[in-house]
N, CA, C and O atoms as a GROMACS GRO file, in nm:
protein
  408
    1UNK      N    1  19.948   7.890  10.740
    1UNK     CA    2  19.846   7.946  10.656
    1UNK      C    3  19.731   7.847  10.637
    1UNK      O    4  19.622   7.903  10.651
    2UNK      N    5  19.722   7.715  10.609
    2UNK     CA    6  19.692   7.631  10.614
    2UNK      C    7  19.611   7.579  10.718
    2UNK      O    8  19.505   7.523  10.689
    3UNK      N    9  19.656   7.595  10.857
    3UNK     CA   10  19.607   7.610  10.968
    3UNK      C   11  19.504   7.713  10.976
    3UNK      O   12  19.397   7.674  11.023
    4UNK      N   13  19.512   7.862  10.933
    4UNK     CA   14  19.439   7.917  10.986
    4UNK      C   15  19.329   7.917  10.882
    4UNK      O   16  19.246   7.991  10.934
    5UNK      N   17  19.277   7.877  10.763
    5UNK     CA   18  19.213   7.894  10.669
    5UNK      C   19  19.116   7.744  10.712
    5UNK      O   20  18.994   7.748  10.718
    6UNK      N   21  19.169   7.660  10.729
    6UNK     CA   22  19.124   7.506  10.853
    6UNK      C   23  19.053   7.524  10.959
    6UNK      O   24  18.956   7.450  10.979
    7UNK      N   25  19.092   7.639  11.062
    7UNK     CA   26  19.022   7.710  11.148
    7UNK      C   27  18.913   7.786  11.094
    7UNK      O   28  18.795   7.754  11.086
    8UNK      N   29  18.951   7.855  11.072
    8UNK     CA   30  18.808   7.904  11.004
    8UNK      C   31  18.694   7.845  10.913
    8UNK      O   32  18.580   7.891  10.915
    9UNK      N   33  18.730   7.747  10.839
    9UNK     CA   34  18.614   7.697  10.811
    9UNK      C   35  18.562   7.615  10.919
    9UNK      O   36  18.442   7.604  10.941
   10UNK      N   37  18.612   7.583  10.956
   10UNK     CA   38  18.568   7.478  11.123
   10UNK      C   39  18.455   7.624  11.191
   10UNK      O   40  18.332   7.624  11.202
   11UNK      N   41  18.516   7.689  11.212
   11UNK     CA   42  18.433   7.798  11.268
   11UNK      C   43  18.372   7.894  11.237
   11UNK      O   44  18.359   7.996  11.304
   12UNK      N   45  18.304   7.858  11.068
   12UNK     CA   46  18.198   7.920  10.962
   12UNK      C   47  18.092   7.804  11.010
   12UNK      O   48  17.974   7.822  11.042
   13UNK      N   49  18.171   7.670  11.006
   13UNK     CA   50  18.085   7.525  11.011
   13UNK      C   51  18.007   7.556  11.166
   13UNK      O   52  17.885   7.562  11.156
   14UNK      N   53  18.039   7.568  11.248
   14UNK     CA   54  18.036   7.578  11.370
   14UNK      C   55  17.940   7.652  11.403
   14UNK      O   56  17.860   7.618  11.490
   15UNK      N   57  17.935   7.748  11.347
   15UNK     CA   58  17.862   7.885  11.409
   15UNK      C   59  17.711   7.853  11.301
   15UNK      O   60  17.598   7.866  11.347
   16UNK      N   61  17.736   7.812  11.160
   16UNK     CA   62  17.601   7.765  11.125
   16UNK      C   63  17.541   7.630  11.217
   16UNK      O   64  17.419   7.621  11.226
   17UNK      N   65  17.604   7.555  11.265
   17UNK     CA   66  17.564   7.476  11.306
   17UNK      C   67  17.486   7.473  11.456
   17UNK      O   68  17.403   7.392  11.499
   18UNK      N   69  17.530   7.564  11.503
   18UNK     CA   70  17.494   7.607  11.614
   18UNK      C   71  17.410   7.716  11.625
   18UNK      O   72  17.388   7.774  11.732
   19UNK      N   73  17.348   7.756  11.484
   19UNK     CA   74  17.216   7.840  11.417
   19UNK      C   75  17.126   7.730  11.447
   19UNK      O   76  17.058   7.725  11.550
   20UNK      N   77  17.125   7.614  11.329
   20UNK     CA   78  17.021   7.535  11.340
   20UNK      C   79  17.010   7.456  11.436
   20UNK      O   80  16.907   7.390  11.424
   21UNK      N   81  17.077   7.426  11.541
   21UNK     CA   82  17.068   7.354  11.660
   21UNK      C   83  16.955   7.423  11.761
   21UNK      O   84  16.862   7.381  11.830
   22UNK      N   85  17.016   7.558  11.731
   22UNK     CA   86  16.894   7.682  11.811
   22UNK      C   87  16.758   7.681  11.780
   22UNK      O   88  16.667   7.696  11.861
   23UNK      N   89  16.746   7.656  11.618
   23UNK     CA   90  16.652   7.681  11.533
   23UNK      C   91  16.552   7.549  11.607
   23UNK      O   92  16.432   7.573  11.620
   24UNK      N   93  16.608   7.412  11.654
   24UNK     CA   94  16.546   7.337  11.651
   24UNK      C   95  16.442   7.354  11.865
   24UNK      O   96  16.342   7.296  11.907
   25UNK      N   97  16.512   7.432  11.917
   25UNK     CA   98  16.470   7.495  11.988
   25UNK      C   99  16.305   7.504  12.021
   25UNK      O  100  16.278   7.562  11.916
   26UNK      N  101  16.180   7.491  12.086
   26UNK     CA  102  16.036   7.498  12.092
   26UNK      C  103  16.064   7.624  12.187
   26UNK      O  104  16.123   7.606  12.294
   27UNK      N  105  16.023   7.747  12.148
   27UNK     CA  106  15.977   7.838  12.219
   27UNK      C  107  15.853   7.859  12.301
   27UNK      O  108  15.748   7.874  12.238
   28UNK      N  109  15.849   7.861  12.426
   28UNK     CA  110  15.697   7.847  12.497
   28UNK      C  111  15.598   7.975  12.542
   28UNK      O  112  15.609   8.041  12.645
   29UNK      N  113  15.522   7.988  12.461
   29UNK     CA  114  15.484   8.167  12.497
   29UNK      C  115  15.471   8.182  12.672
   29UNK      O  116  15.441   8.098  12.757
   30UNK      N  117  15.499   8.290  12.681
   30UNK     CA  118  15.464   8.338  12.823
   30UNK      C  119  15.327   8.366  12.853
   30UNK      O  120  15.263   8.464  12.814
   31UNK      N  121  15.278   8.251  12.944
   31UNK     CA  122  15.114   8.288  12.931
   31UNK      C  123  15.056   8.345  13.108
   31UNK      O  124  14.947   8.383  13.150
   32UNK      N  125  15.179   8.329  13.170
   32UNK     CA  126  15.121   8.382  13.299
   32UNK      C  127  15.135   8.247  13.418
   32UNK      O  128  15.201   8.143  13.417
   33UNK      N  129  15.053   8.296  13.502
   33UNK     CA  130  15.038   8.159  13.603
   33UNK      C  131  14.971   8.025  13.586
   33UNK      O  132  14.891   8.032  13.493
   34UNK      N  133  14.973   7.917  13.637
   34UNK     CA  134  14.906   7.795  13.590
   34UNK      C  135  14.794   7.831  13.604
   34UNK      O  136  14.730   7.835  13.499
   35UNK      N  137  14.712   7.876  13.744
   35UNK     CA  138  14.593   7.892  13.776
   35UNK      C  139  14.510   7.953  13.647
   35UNK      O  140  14.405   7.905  13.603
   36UNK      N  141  14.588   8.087  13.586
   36UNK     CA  142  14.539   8.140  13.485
   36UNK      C  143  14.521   8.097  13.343
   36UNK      O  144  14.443   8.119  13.250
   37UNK      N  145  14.620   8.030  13.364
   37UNK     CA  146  14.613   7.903  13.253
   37UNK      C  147  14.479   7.786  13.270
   37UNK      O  148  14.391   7.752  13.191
   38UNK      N  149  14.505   7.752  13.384
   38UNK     CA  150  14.376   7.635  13.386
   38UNK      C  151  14.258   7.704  13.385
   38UNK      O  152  14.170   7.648  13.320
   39UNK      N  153  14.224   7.825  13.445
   39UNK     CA  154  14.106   7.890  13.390
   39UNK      C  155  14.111   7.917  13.261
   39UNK      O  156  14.003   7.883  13.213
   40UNK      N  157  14.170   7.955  13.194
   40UNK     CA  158  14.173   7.982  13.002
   40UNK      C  159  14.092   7.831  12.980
   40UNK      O  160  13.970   7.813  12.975
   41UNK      N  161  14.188   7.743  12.969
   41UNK     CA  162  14.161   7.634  12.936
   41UNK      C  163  13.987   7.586  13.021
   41UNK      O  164  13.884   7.582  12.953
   42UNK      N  165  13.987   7.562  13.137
   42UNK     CA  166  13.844   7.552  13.130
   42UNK      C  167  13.753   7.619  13.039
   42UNK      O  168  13.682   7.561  12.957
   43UNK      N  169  13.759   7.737  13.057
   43UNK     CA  170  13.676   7.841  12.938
   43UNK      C  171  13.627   7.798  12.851
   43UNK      O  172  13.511   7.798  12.811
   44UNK      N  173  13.791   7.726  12.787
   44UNK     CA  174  13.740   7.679  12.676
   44UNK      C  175  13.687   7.588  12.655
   44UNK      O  176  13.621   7.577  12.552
   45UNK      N  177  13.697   7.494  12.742
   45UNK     CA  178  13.670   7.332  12.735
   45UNK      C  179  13.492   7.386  12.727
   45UNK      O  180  13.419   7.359  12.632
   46UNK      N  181  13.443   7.480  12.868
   46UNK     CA  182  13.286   7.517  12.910
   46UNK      C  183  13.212   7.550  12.727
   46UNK      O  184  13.104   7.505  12.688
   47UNK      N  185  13.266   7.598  12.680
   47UNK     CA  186  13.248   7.728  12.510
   47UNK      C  187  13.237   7.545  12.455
   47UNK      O  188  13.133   7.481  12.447
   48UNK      N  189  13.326   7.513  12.436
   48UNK     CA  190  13.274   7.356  12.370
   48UNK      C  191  13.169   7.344  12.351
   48UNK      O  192  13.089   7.369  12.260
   49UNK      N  193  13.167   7.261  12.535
   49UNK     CA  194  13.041   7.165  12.522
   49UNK      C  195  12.894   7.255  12.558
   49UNK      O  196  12.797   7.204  12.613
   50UNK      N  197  12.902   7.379  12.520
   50UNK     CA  198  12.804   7.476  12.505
   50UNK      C  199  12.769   7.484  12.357
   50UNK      O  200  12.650   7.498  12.326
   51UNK      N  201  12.871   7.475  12.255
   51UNK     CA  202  12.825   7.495  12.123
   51UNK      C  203  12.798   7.324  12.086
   51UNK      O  204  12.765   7.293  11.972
   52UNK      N  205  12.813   7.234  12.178
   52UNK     CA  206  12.818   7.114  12.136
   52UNK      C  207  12.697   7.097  12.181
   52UNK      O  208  12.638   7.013  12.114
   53UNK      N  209  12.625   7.147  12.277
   53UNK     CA  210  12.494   7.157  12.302
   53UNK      C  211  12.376   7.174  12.226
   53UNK      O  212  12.270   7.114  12.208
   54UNK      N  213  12.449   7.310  12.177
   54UNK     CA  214  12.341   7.432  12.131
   54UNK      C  215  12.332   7.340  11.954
   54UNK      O  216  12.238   7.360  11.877
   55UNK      N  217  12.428   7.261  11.928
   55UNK     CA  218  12.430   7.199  11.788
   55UNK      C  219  12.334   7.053  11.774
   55UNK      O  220  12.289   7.013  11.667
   56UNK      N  221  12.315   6.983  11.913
   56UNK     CA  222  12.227   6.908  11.918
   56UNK      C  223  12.134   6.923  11.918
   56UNK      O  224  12.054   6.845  11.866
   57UNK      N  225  12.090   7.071  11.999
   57UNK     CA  226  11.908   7.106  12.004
   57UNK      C  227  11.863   7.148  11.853
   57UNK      O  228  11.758   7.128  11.793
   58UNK      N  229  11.989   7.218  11.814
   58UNK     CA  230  11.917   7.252  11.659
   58UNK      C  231  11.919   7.120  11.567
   58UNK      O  232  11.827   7.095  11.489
   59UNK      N  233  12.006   7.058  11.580
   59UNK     CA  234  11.950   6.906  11.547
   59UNK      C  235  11.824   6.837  11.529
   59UNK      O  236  11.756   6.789  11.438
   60UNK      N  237  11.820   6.856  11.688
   60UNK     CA  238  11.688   6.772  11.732
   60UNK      C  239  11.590   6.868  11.644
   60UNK      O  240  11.555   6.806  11.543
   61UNK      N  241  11.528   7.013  11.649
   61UNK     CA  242  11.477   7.085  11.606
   61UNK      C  243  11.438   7.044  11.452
   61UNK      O  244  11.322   7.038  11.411
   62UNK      N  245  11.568   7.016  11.366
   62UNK     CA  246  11.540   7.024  11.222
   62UNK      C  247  11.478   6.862  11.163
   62UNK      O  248  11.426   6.825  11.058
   63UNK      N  249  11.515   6.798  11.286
   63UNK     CA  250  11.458   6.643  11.234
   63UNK      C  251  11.311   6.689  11.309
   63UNK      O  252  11.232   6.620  11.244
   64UNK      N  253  11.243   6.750  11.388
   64UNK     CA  254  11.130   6.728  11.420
   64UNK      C  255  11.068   6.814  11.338
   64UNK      O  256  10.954   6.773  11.317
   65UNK      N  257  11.097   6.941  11.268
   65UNK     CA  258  11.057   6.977  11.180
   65UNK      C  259  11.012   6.895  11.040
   65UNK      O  260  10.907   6.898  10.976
   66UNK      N  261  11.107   6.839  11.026
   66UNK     CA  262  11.068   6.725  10.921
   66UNK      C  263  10.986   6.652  10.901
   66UNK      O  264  10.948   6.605  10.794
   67UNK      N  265  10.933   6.626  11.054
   67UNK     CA  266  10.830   6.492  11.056
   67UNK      C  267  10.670   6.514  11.052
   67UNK      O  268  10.632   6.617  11.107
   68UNK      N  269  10.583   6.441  10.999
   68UNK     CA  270  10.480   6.552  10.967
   68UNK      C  271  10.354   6.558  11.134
   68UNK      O  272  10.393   6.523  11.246
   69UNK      N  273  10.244   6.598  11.110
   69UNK     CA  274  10.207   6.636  11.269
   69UNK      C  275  10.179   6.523  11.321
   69UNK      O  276  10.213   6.529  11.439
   70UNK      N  277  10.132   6.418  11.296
   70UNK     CA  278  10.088   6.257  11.368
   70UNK      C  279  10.255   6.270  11.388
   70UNK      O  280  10.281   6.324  11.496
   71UNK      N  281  10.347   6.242  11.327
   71UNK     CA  282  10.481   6.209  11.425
   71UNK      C  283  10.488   6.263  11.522
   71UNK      O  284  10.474   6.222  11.637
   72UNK      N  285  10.521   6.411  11.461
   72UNK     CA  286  10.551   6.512  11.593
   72UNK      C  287  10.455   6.523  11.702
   72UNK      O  288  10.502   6.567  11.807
   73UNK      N  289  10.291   6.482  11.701
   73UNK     CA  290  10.267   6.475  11.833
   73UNK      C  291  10.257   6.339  11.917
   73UNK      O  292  10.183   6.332  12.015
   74UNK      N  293  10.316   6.257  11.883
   74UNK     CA  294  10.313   6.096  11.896
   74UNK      C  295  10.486   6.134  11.953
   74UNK      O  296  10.523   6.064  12.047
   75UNK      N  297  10.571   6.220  11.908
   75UNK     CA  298  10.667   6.255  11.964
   75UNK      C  299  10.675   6.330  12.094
   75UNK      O  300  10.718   6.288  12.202
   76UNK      N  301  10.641   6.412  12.074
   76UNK     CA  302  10.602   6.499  12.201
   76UNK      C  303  10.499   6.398  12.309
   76UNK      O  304  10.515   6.411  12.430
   77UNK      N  305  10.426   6.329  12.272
   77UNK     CA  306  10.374   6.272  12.371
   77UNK      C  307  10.472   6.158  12.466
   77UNK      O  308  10.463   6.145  12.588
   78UNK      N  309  10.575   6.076  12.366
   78UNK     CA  310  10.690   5.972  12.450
   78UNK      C  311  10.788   6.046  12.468
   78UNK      O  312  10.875   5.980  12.524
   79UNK      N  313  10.834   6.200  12.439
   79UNK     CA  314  10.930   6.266  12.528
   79UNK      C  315  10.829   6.318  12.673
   79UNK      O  316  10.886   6.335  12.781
   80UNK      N  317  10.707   6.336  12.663
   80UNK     CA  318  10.665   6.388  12.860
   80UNK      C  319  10.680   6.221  12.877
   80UNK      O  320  10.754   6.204  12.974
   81UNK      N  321  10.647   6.112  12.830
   81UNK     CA  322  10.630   6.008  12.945
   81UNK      C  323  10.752   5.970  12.979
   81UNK      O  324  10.767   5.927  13.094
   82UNK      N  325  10.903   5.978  12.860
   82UNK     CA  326  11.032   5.953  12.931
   82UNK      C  327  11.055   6.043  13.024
   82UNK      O  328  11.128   6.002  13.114
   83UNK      N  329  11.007   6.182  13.037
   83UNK     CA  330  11.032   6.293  13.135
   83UNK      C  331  10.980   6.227  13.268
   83UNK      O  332  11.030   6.252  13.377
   84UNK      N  333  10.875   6.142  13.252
   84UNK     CA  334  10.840   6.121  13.379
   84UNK      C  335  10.862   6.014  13.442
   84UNK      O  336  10.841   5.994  13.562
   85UNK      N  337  10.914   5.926  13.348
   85UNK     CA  338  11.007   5.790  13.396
   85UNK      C  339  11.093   5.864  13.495
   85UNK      O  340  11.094   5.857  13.618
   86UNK      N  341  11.176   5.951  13.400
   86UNK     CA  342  11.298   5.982  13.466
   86UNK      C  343  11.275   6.028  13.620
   86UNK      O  344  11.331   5.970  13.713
   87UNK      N  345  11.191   6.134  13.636
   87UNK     CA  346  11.152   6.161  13.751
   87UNK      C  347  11.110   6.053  13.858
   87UNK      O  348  11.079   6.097  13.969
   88UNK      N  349  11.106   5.955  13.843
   88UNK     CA  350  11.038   5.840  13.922
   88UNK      C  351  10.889   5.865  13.936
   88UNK      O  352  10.827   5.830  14.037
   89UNK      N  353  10.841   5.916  13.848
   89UNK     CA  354  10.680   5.955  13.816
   89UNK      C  355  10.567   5.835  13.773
   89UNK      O  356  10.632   5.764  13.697
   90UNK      N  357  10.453   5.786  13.780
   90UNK     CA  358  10.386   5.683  13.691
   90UNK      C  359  10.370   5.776  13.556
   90UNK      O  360  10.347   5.894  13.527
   91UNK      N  361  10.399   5.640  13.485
   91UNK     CA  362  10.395   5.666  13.333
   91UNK      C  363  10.270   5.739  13.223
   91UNK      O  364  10.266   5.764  13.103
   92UNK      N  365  10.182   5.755  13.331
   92UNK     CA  366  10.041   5.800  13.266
   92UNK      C  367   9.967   5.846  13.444
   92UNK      O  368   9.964   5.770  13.541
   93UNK      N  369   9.914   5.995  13.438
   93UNK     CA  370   9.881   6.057  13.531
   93UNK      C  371   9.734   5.960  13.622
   93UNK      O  372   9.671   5.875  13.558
   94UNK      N  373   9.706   5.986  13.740
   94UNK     CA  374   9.612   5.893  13.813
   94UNK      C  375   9.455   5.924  13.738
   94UNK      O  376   9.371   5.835  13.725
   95UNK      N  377   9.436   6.054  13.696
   95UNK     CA  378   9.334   6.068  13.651
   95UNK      C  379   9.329   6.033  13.545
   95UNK      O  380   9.220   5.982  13.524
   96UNK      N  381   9.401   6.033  13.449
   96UNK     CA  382   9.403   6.013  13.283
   96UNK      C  383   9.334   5.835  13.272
   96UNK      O  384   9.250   5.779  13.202
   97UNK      N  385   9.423   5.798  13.380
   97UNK     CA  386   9.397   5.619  13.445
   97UNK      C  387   9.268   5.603  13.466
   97UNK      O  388   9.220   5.491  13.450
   98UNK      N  389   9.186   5.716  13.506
   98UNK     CA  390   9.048   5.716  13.606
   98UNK      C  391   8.942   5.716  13.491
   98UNK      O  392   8.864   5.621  13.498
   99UNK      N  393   8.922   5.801  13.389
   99UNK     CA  394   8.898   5.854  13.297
   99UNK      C  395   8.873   5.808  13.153
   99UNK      O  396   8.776   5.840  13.085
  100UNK      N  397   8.973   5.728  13.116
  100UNK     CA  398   8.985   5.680  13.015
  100UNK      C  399   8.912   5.553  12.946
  100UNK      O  400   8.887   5.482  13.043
  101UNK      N  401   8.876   5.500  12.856
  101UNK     CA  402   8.775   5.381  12.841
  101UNK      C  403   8.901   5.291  12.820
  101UNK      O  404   9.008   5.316  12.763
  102UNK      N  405   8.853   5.174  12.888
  102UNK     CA  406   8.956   4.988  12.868
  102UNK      C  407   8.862   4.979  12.786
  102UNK      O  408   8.849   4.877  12.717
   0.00000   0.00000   0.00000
């Protein structure tokens, strides 16, 4: 009698125990093929650095708003000449050079 009342709690113990062993378990959703997976994931990565974009120009936007018009066109004038650095351009056009009083 003894025995079997021994057994059974062993195998009340058992069967909870082998609940939370399950419990500790990571279920992995079914998402399809890798390929389809690595496209998701690009997607998302692209949606990022698109809103990470679109958050700098309005940036840039609200600080140049701020600044009064001698900034902003003293601004606008050293963003075309970095534009034209970049290009491998001279820094000030041949005529502007031709034109201008020393």
């Amino acid at each position: 009698m003894k025995k079997r009342i021994l057994l059974i709690i062993i195998a009340l113990f058992s069967f909870g125990f082998y609940g939370y062993l399950n419990a500790q378990q990571v279920k992995q959703p079914k998402t399809g093929s890798t390929k389809k997976q690595m496209k998701r994931l690009n997607k998302i990565e692209n949606q990022k650095l698109k809103d990470q974009e679109k958050a700098e120009k309005d940036l840039m936007k609200k600080h140049k708003k701020l600044q009064d018009k001698s900034t902003r066109k003293m601004m606008k004038k050293s963003d075309k000449k970095s534009k034209r650095m970049k290009k491998g351009k001279r820094s000030e056009s041949f005529w502007r050079k031709l034109f201008t009083k020393k």
